[in-house]
C-alpha positions as CSV (number, residue, x, y, z in Angstrom):
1,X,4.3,22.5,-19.4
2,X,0.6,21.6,-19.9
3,X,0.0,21.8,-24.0
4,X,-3.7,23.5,-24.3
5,X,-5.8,23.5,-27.6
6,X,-8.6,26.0,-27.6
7,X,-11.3,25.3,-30.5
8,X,-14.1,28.3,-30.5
9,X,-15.4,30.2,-33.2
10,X,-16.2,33.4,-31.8
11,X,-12.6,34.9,-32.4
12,X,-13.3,38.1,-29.1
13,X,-14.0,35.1,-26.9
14,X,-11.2,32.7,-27.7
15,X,-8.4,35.4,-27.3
16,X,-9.9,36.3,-24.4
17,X,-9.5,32.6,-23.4
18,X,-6.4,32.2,-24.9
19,X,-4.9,35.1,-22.3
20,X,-7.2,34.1,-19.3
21,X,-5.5,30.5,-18.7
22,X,-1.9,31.6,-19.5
23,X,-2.3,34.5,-16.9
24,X,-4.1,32.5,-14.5
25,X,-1.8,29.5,-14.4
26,X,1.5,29.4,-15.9
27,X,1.8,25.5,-15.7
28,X,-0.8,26.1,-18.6
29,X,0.8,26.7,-22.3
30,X,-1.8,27.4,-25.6
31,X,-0.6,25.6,-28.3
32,X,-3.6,25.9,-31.0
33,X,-6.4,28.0,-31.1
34,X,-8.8,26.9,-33.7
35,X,-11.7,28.6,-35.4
36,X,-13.5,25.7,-35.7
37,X,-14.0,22.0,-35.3
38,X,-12.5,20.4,-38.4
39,X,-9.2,22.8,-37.8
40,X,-9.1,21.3,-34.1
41,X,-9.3,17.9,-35.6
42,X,-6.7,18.3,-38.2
43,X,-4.3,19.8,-35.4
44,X,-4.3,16.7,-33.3
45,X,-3.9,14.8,-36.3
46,X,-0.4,15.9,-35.9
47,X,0.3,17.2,-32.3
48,X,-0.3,15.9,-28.9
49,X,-2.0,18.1,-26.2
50,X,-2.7,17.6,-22.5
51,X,-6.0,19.6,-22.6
52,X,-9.1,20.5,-24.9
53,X,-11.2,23.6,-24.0
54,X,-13.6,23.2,-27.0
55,X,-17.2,25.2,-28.1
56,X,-20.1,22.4,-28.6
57,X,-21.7,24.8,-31.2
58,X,-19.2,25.5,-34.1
59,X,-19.3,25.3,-37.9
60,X,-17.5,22.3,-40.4
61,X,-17.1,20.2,-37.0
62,X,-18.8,20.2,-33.9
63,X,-17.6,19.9,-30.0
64,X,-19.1,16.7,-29.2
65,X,-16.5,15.7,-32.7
66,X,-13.8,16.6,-31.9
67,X,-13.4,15.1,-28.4
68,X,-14.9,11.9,-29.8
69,X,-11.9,12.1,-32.4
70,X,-9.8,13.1,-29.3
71,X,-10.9,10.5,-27.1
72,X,-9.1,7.8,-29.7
73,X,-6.0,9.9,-30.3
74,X,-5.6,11.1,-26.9
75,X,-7.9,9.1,-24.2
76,X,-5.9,10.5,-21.4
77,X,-6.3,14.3,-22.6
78,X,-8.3,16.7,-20.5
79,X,-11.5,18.2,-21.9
80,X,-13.2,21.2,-20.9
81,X,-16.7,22.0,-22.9
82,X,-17.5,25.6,-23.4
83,X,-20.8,26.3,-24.3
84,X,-23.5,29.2,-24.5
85,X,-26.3,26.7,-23.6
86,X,-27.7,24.9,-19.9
87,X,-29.3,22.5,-21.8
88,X,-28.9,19.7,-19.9
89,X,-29.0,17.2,-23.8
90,X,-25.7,18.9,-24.0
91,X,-24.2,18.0,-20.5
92,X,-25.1,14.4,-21.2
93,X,-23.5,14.4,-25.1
94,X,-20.4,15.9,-23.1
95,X,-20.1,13.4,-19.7
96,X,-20.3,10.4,-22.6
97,X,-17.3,11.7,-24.0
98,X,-15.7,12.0,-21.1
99,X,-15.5,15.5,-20.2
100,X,-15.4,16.4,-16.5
101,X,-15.2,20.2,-17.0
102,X,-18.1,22.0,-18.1
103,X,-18.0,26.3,-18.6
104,X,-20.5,28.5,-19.0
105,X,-20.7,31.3,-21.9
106,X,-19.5,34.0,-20.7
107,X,-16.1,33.0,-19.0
108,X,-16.3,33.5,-15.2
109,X,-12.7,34.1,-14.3
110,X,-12.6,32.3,-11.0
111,X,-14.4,29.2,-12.6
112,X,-11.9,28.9,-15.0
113,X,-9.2,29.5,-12.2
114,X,-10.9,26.2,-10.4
115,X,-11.0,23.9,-14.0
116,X,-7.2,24.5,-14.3
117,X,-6.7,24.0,-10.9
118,X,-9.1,20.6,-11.0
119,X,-7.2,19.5,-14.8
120,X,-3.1,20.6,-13.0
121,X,-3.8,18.2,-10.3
122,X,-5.1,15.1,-12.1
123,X,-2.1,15.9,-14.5
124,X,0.3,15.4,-12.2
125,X,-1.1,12.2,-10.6
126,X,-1.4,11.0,-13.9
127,X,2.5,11.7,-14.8
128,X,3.3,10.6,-11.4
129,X,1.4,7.5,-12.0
130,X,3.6,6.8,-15.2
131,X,6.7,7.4,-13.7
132,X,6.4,4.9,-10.7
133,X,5.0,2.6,-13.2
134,X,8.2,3.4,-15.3
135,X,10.1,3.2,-11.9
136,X,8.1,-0.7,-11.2
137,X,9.9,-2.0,-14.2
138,X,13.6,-0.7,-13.3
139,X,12.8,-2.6,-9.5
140,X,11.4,-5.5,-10.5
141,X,13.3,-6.4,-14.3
142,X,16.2,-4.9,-14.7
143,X,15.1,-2.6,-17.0
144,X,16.2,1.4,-17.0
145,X,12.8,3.5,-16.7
146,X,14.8,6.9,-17.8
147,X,18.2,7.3,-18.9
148,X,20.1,9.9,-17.0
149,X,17.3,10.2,-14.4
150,X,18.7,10.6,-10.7
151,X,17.3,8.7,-7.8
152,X,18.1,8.3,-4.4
153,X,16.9,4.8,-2.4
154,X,16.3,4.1,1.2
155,X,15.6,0.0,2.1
156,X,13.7,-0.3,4.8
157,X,12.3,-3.6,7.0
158,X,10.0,-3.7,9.0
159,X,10.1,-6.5,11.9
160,X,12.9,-9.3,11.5
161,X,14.3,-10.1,8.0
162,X,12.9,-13.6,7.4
163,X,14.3,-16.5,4.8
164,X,12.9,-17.1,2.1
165,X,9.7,-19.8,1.8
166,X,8.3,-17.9,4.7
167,X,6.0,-15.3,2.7
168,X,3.0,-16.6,4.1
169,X,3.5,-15.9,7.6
170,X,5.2,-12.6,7.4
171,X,2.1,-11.1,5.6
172,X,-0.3,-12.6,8.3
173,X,1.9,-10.4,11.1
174,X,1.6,-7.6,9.1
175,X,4.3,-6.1,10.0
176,X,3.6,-2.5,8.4
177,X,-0.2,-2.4,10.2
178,X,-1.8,-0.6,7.2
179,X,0.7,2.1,7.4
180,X,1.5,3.7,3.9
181,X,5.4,4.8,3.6
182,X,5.2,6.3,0.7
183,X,2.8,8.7,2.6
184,X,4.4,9.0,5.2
185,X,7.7,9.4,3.9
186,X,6.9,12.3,1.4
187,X,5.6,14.4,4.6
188,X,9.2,14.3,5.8
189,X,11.1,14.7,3.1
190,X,10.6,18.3,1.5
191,X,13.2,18.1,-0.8
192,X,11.7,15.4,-3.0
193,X,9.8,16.4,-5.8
194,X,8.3,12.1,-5.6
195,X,8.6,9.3,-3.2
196,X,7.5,5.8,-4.6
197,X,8.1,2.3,-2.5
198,X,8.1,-0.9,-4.0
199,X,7.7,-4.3,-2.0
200,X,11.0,-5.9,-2.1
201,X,11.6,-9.8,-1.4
202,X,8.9,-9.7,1.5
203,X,6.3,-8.0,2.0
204,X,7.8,-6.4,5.4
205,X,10.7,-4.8,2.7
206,X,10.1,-2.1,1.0
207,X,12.6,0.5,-1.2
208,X,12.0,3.7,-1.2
209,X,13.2,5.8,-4.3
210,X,13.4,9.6,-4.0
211,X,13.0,11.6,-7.1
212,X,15.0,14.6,-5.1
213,X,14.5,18.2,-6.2
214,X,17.6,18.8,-3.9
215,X,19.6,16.0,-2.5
216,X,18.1,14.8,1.1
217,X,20.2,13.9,3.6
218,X,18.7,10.1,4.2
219,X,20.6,9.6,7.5
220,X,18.3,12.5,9.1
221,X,15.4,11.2,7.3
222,X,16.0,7.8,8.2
223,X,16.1,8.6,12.0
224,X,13.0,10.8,11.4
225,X,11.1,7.5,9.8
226,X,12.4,5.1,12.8
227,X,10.6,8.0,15.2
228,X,7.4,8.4,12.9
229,X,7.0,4.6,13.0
230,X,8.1,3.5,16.5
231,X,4.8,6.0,17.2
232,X,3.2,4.3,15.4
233,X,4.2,0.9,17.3
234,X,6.3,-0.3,14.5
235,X,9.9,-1.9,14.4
236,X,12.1,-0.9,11.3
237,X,15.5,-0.8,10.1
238,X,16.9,0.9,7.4
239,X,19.7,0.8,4.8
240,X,20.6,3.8,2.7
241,X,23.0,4.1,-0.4
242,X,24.9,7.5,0.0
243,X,24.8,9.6,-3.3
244,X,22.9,9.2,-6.4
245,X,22.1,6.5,-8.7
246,X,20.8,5.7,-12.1
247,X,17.9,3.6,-12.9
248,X,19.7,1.0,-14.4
249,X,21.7,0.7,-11.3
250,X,18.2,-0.5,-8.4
251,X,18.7,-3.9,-8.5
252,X,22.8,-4.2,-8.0
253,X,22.3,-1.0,-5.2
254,X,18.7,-2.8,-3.5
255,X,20.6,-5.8,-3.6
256,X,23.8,-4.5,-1.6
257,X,21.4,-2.8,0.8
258,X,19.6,-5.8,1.6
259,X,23.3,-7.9,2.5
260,X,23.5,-4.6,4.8
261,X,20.4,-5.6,6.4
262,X,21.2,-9.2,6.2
263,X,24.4,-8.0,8.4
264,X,23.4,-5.5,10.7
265,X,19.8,-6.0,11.5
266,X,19.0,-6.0,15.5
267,X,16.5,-8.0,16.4
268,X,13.7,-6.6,18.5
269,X,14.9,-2.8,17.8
270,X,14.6,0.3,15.2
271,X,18.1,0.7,13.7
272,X,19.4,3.2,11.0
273,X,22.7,1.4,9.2
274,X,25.4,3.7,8.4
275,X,28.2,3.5,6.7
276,X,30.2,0.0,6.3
277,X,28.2,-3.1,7.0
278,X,30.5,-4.6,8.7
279,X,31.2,-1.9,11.2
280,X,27.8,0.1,11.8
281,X,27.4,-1.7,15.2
282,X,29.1,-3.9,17.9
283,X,26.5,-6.0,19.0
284,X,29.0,-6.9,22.1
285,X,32.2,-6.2,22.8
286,X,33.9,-9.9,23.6
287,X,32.2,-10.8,20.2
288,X,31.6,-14.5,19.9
289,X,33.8,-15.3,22.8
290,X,30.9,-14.5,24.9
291,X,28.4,-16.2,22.6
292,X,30.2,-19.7,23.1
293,X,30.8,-19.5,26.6
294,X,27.2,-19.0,27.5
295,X,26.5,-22.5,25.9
296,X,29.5,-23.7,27.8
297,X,28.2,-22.5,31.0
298,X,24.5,-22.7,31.6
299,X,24.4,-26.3,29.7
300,X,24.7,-27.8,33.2
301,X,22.2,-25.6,35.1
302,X,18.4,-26.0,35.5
303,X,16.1,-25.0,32.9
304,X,14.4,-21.9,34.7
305,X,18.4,-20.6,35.8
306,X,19.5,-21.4,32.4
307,X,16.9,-19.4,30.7
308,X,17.1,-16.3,33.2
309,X,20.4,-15.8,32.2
310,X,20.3,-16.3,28.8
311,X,17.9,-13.4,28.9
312,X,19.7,-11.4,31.0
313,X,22.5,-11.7,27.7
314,X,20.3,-10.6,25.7
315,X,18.5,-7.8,27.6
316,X,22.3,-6.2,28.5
317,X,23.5,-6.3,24.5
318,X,22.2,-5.5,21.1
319,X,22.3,-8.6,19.7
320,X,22.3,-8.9,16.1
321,X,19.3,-11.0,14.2
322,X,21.9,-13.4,12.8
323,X,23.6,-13.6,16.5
324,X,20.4,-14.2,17.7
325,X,19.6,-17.4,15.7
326,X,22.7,-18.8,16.5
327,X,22.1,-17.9,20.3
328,X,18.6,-19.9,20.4
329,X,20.3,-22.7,18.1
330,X,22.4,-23.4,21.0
331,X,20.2,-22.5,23.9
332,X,17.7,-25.5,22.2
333,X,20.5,-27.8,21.7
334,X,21.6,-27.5,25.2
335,X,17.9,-27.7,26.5
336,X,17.9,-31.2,24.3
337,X,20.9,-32.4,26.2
338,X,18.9,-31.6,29.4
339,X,16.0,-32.7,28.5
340,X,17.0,-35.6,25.6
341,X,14.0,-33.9,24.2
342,X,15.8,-33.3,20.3
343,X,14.5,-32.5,17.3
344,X,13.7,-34.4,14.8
345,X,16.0,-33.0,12.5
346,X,18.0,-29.8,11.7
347,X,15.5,-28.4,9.5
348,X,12.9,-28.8,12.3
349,X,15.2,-27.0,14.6
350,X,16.0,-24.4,12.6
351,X,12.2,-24.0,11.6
352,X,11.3,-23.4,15.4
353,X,13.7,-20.5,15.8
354,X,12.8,-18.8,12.7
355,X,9.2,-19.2,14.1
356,X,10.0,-17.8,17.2
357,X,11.8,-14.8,15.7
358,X,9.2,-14.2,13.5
359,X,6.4,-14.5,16.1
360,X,8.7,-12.5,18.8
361,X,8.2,-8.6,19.3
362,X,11.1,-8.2,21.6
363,X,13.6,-10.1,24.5
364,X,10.8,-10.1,26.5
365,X,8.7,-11.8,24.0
366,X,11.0,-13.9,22.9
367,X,11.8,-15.7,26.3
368,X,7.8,-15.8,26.9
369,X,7.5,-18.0,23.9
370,X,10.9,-19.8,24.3
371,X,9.9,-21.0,27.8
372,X,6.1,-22.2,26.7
373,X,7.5,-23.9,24.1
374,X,9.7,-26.4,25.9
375,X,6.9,-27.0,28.2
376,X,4.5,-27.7,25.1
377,X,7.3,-29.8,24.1
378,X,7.4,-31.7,26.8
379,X,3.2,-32.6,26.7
380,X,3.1,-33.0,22.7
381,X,6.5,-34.7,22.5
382,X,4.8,-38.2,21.8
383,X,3.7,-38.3,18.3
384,X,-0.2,-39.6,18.9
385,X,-1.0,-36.8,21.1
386,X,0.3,-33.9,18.7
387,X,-1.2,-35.5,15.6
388,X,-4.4,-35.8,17.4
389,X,-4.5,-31.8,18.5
390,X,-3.7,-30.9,14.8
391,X,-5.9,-32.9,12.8
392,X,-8.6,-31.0,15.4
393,X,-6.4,-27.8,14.2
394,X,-6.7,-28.9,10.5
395,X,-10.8,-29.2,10.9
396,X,-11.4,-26.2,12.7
397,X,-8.8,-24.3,9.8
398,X,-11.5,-25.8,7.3
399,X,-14.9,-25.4,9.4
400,X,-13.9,-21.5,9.3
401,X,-11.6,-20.3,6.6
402,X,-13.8,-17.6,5.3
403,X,-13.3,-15.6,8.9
404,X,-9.9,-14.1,10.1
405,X,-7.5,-17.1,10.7
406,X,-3.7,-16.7,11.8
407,X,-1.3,-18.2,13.3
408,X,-2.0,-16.3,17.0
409,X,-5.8,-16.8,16.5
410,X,-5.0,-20.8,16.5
411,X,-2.9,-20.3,19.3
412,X,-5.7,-19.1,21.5
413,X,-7.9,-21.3,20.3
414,X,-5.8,-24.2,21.6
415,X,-3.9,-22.8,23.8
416,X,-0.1,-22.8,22.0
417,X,2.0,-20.2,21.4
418,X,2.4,-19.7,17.5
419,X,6.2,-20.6,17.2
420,X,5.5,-24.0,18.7
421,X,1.5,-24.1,17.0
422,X,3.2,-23.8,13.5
423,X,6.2,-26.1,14.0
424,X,3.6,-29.2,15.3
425,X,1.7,-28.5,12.1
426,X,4.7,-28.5,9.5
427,X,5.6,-31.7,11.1
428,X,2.1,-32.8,11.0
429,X,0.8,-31.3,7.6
430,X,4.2,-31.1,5.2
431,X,2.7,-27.3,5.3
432,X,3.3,-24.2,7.7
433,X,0.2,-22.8,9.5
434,X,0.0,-19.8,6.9
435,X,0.9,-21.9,3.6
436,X,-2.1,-24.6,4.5
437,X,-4.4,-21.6,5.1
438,X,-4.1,-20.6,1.8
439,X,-3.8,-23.9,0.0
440,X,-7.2,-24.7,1.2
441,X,-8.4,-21.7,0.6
442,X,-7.4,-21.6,-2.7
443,X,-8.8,-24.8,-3.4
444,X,-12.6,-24.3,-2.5
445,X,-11.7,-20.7,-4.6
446,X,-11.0,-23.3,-7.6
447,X,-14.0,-25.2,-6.9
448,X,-16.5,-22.0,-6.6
449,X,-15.0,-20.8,-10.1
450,X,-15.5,-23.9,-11.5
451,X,-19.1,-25.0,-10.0
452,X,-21.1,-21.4,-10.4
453,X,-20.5,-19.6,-14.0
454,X,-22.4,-16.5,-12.1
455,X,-20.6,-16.0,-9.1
456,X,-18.4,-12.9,-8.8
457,X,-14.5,-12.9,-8.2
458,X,-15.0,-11.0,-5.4
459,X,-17.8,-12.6,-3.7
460,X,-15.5,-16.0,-3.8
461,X,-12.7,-14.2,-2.2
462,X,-15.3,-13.1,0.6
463,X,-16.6,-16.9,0.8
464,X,-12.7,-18.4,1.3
465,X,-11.8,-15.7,4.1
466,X,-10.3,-13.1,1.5
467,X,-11.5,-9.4,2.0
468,X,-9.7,-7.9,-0.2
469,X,-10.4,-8.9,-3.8
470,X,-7.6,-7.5,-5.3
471,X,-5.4,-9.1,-2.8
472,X,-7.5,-12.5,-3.9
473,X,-6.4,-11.7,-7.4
474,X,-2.7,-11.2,-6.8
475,X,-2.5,-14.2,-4.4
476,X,-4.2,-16.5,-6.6
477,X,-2.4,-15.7,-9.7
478,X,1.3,-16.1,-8.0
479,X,0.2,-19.3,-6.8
480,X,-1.9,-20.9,-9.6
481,X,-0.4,-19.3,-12.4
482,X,-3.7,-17.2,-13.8
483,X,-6.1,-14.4,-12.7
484,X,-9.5,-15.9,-10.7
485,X,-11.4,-14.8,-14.3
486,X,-9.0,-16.6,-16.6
487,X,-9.1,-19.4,-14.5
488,X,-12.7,-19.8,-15.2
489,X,-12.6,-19.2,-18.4
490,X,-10.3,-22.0,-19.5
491,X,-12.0,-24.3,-17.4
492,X,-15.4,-23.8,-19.4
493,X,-13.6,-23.7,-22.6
494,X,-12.2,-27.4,-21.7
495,X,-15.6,-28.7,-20.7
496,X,-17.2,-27.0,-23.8
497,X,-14.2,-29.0,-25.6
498,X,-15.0,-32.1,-23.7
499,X,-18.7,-31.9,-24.4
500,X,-18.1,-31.4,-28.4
501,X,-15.9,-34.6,-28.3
């Protein structure tokens, strides 16, 4: 219910008021009506209301009083001003107090119809607002927005689940393409009263918690998501927990879902989890069987033979993600024993293939990029000639990191695929592809803070190849520790110090 205080002195005109907003809208409840301003004031003293329809003209206390007392009692409260006068000096007293409703003596019915209308929707967002902010704190502290509050969560992921350290790369594929969930999510689901989704430990994962008026069935609405997006040209999988749950119980239930994920996920298709991890798929029926005689068998055969097949597995199955690392871990180590072209240690290896799943739509893909690979491999295995095409990768990352720069725009440029691109660099640099990016970005950020006292926030995101500012901002404090404006600001306070001393 939407508490209203209505503060006019002409008694005929604030019943009629009074009976107008409660007939037109029953969301709407009249709490006070007062006869004049100081009796408005010494209400909300007292009481909290949601809206203020008040007179300008009235005796002991004005309008323009009483929603300058309301704006520091109740910022967030609605005001309407009622008056008998155009004068536009009045307008201006009232849009300085913040009032974004303005009536005309004598009420026009469907006017006031449109003002509630106008003040019931920017209620809601704002409760709306509070409760996912409410909801923000439960996902990502531990701590319950609402006792007794019933939610129901869906975790989805969109691409492959990647390992932690990787969070640079997975937000330059963009995995979601700009697509908002939560939007599209609470056009299928009609039983929710809310949807909210939170970024989860990438940013391709996201939760999605259901505020439901009636319990949805999330299996249905899962497969309706996987059809919404795959239009859309997007992979996802998703986990659902059957039932209800209580704030205080997201991060135990988002963590379980996520070991589902960890389990089940397919790579290179849309998947819906059901029931036990464990059993929600058979990725092929030998199980691993299959998986080690494949290694067994093509480790003798030529390269082009050896990688036909090993496709040919793949296309004929749904292989799992996890399956599918082990499978290119020992299609790689078999292609070294062919080739005596190893790695240089496990965690290069194992870099490689998480780059080529990363970088890897489908199969299809996948193969594409496995089979460059080992021929870039084979031209950039000596370490002079790699060291020389990266520090040329380094300079032109540095010539142009205020324009677009990833991972497949590098690869164009010089004629890689990214797996293999990003792999020479870490070797090269100490840094993946996306992580140097942004170090150097962030470090000619530094330097513009620290140089030009004038310069905007946003206008240095712009200059170091950040469009977004806000994105600038969340970046920048994760990685240095301080928003772009504090950062300046305790810079100049040192060098203030420094020149005092």
């Amino acid at each position: 219910m939407i508490k209203v205080l209505i503060a006019e002195d002409e008694i005929p005109l604030l019943r009629g008021i009074k009976t107008m907003i409660e007939k037109l809208n029953p969301e709407f409840s009249v709490v006070m009506c007062a006869h004049n301003g100081k009796e408005a004031i010494t209400y909300l003293k007292s009481n909290r209301v949601d809206v203020i329809f008040t007179d300008i003209n009235m005796p002991l206390a004005d309008g323009i009083e009483v929603m300058d007392y309301a704006n520091e009692k109740y910022p967030e409260a609605a005001k309407v001003v009622i008056s008998g006068y155009s004068d536009f000096s009045y307008a201006q007293q009232a849009i300085r107090c913040g009032v974004k409703e303005y009536l005309l003596k004598p009420i026009v019915k469907e006017e006031l119809e449109k003002t509630l209308h106008n003040i019931s929707e920017r209620y809601t967002s704002m409760l709306m607002k509070r409760q996912k902010e409410r909801l923000a704190e439960a996902v990502y502290t531990g701590k319950p927005a609402k006792p007794g509050e019933k939610l129901q969560m869906i975790y989805f992921c969109a691409g492959p689940l990647i390992r932690d350290g990787m969070e640079e790369n997975i937000v330059e594929c963009d995995f979601w393409r700009g697509v908002d969930i939560e939007l599209v999510a609470a056009g299928l689901l009609t039983e929710a009263s809310c949807v909210y989704s939170f970024e989860k430990n990438q940013a391709n994962e996201k939760i999605l918690l259901i505020v439901p008026e009636n319990e949805a069935d999330l299996a249905v609405f899962a497969r309706k998501m996987l059809e919404e997006m795959k239009e859309k040209g997007i992979q996802i999988t998703a986990a659902f927990h059957e039932g209800l749950l209580e704030t205080h119980e997201i991060p135990m239930v988002s963590h379980q879902l996520r070991r589902k994920l960890q389990e089940n996920i397919l790579f290179g298709e849309s998947f819906v989890i059901e029931g036990d991890a464990d059993s929600t798929v058979t990725p092929y029926p030998a199980g691993e069987d299959i998986f080690y005689s494949l290694g067994r068998e093509l480790s003798d055969t030529r390269k082009e033979v050896f990688l036909k097949e090993a496709e040919a597995f793949f296309t004929a199955r749904k292989i799992r993600q996890k399956e599918c690392l082990q499978i290119i871990s020992r299609i790689l180590q078999s292609m070294e024993e062919q080739t005596q072209a190893a790695y240089g240690s496990e965690e290069e290896r194992e870099e490689t293939i998480w780059n080529l799943i990363l970088y890897s739509s489908d199969v299809r893909h996948l193969f594409l990029n496995l089979r460059q690979m080992l021929d870039e491999r084979k031209i950039y295995r000596k370490a002079e000639t790699s060291e020389n095409l990266m520090k040329k990768v380094e300079c032109y990352i540095i010539e142009n990191m205020a324009e677009p720069i990833t991972a497949a725009v590098l690869a164009s440029e010089f004629g890689l695929v990214a797996p293999y691109l990003s792999t020479l660099f870490k070797e090269y640099s100490g840094y993946t592809l996306s992580q140097y990016i942004q170090k150097i970005r962030l470090d000619r950020a530094k330097n513009l803070l620290e140089m030009d006292e004038e310069i905007l926030a946003k206008d240095v995101a712009e200059m170091v190849g950040y469009p977004n500012p806000l994105y600038f901002s969340k970046v920048f404090k994760k990685k240095i520790g301080v928003y772009p404006s504090e950062y300046r600001k305790n810079k100049l306070e040192r060098k203030g110090e420094g020149d005092r001393s």
